[in-house]
Z-matrix of the N, CA and C atoms (Angstrom, degrees):
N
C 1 1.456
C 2 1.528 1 107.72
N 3 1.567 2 116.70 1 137.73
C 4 1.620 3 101.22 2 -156.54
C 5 1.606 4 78.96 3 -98.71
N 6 1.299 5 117.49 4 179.36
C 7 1.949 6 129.73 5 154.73
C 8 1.314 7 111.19 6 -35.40
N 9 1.419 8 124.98 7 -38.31
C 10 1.380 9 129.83 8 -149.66
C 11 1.969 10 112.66 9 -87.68
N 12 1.570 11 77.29 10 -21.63
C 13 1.401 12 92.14 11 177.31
C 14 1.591 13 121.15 12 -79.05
N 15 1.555 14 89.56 13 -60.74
C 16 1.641 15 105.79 14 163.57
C 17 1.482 16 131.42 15 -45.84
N 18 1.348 17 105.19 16 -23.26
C 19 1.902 18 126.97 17 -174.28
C 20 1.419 19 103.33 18 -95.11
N 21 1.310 20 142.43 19 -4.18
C 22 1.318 21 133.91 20 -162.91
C 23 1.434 22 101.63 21 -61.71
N 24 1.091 23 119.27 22 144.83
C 25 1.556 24 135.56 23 -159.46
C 26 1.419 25 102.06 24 -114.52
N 27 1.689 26 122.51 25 111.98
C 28 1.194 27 131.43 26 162.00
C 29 1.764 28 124.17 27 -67.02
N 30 1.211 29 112.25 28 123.37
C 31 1.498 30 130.13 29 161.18
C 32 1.440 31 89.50 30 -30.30
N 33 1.631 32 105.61 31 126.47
C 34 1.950 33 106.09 32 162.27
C 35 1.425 34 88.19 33 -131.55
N 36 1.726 35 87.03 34 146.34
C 37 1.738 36 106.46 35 177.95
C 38 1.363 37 116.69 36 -142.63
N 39 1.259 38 94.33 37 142.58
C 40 1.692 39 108.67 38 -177.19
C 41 1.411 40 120.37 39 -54.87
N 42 1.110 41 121.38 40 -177.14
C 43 1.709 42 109.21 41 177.90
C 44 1.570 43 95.74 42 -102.27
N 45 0.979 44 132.66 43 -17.99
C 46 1.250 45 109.62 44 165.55
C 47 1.657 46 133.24 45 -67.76
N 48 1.436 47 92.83 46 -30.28
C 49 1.675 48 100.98 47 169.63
C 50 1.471 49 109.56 48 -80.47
N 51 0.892 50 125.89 49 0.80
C 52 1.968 51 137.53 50 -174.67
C 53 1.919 52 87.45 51 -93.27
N 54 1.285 53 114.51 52 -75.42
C 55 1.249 54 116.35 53 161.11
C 56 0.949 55 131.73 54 -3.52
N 57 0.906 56 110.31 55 -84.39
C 58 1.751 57 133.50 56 177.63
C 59 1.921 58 117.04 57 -69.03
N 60 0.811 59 102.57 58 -8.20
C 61 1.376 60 131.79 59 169.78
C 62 1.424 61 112.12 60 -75.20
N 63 2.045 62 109.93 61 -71.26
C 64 1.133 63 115.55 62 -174.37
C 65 1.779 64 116.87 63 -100.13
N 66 1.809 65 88.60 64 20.03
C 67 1.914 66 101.28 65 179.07
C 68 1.603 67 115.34 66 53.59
N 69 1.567 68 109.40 67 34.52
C 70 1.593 69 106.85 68 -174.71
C 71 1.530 70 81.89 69 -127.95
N 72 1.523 71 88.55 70 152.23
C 73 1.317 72 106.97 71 177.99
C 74 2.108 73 110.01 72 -59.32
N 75 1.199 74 121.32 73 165.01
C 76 1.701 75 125.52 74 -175.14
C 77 1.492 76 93.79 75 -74.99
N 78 1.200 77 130.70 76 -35.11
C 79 1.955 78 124.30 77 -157.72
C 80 1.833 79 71.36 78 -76.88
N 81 0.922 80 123.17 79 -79.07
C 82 1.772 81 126.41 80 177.51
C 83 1.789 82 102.33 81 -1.67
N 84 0.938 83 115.23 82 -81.95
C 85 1.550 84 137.08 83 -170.16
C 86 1.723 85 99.69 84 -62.32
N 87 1.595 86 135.12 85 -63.31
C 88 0.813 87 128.69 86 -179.48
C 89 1.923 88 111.38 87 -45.44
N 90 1.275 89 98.49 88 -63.48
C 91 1.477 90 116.20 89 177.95
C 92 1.824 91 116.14 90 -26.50
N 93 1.361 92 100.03 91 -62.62
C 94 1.716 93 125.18 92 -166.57
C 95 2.122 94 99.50 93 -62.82
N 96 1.819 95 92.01 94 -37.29
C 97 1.855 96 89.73 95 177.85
C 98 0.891 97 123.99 96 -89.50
N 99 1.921 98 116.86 97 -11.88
C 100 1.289 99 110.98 98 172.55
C 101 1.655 100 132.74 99 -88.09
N 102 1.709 101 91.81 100 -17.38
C 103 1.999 102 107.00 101 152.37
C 104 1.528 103 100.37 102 -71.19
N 105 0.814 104 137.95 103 13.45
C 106 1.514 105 118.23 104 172.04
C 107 1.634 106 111.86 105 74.87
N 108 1.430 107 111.21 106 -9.99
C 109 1.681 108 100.05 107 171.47
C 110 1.492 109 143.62 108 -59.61
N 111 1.450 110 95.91 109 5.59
C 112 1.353 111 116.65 110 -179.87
C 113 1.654 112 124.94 111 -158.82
N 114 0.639 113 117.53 112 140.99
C 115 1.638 114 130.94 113 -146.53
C 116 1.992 115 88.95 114 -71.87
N 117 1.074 116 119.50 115 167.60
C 118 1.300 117 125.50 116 -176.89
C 119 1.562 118 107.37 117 161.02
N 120 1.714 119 98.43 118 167.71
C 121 1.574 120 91.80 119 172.61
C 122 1.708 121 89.14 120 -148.55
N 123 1.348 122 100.88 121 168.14
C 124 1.697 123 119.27 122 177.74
C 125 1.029 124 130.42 123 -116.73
N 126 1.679 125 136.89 124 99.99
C 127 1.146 126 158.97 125 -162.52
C 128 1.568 127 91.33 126 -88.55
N 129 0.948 128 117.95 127 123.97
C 130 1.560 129 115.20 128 -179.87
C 131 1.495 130 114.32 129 48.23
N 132 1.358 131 95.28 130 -132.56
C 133 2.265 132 98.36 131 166.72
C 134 1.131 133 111.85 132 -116.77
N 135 1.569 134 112.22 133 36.28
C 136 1.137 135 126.64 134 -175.25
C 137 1.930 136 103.01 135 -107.40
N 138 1.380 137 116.22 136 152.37
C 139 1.445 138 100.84 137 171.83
C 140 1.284 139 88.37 138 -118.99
N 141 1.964 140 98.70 139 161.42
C 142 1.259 141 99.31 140 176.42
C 143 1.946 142 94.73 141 -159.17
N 144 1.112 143 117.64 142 158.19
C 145 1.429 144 118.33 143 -161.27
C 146 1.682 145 109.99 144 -132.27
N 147 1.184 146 128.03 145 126.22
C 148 1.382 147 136.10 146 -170.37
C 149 1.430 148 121.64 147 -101.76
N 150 1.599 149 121.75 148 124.60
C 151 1.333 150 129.53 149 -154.79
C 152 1.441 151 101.10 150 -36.93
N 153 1.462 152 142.06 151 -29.45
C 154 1.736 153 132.60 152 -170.94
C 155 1.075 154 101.94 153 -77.28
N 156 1.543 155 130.53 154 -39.80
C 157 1.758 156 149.46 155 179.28
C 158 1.415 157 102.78 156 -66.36
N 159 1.437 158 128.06 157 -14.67
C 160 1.323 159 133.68 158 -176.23
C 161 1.940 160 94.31 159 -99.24
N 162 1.041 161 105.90 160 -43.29
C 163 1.485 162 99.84 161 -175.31
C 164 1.400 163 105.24 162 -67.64
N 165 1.066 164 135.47 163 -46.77
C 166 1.399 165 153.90 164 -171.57
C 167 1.397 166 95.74 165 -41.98
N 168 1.910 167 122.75 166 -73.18
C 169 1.143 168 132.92 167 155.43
C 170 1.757 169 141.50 168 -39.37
N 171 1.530 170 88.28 169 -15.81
C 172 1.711 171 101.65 170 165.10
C 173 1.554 172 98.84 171 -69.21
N 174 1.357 173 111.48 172 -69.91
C 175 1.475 174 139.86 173 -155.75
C 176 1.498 175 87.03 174 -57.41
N 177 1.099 176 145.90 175 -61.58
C 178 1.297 177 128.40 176 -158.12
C 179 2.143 178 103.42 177 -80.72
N 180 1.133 179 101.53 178 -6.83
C 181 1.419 180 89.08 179 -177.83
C 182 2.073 181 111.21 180 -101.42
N 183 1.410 182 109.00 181 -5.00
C 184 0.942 183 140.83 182 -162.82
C 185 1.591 184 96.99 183 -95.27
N 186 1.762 185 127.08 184 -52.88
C 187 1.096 186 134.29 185 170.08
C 188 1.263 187 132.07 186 -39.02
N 189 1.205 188 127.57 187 129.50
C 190 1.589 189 119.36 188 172.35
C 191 1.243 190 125.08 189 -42.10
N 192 1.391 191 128.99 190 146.97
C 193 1.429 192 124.60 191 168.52
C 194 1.323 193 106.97 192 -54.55
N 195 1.164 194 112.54 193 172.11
C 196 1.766 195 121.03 194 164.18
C 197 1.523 196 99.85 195 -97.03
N 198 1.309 197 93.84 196 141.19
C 199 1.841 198 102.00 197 170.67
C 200 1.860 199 118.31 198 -71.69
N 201 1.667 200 95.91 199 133.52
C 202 1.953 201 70.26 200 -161.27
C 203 1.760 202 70.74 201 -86.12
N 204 1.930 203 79.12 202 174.78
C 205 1.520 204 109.80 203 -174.36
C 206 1.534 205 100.08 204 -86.60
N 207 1.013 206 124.74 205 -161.22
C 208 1.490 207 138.93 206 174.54
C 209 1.427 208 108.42 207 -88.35
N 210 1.446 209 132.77 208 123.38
C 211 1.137 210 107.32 209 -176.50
C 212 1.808 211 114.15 210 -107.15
N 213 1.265 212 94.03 211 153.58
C 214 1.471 213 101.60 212 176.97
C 215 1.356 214 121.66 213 -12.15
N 216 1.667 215 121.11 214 144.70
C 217 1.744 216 115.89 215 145.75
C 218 0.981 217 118.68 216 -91.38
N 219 1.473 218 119.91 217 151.88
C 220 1.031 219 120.34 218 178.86
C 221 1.359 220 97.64 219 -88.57
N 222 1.396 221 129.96 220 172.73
C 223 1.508 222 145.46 221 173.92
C 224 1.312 223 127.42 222 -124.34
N 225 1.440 224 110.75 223 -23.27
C 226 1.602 225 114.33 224 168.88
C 227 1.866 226 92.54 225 152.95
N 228 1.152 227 91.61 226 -149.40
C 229 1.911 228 104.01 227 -178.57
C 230 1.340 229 98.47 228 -66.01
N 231 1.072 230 103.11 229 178.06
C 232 1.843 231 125.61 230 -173.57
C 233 1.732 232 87.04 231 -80.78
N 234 1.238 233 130.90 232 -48.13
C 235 1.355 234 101.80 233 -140.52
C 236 1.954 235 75.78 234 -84.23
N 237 1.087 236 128.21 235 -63.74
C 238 1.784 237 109.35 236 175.01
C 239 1.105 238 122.98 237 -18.83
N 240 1.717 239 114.22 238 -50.14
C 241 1.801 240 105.96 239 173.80
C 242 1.707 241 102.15 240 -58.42
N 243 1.175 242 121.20 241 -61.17
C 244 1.830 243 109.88 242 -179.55
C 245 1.521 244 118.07 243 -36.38
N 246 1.216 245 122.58 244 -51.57
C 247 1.456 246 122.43 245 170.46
C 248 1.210 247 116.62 246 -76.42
N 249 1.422 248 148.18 247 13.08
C 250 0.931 249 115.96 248 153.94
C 251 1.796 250 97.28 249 -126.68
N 252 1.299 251 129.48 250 27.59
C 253 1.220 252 147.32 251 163.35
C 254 1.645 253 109.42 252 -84.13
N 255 1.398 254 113.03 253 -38.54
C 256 1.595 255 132.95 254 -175.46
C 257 1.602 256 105.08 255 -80.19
């Protein structure tokens, strides 16, 4: 593998061009990278996201939902759930 290969230089994009990209507002895009739901990196205190970090974010929006499970009953107050948990 020569340097040239290893050095290939990723497309980086602003969140506004991410935006406008995925037609969501920037607080949208800022919001989703600063929970960590999407891959990104930080040039200063600036964020900014790189065409593979963009695929990454295709692929997860592209993915099926997860099936939710059934969720819990409730039973009454906490201290009722303890007594009848005991």
């Amino acid at each position: 593998m020569t340097t040239n290969e290893v050095f290939q230089p990723d497309q980086v994009y602003t969140v506004t061009e991410v935006a406008e990209w995925l037609q969501i507002s920037n607080n949208q895009v800022t919001t989703l990278a600063k929970r960590d739901a999407w891959p990104h990196m930080k040039v200063g205190n600036r964020l900014r996201f790189t065409s593979s970090q963009l695929k990454e974010v295709a692929e997860m929006l592209n993915a099926p939902a997860p099936v939710p499970t059934e969720p819990r009953r409730k039973i009454g107050s906490r201290s009722r759930q303890r007594r009848i948990a005991d």
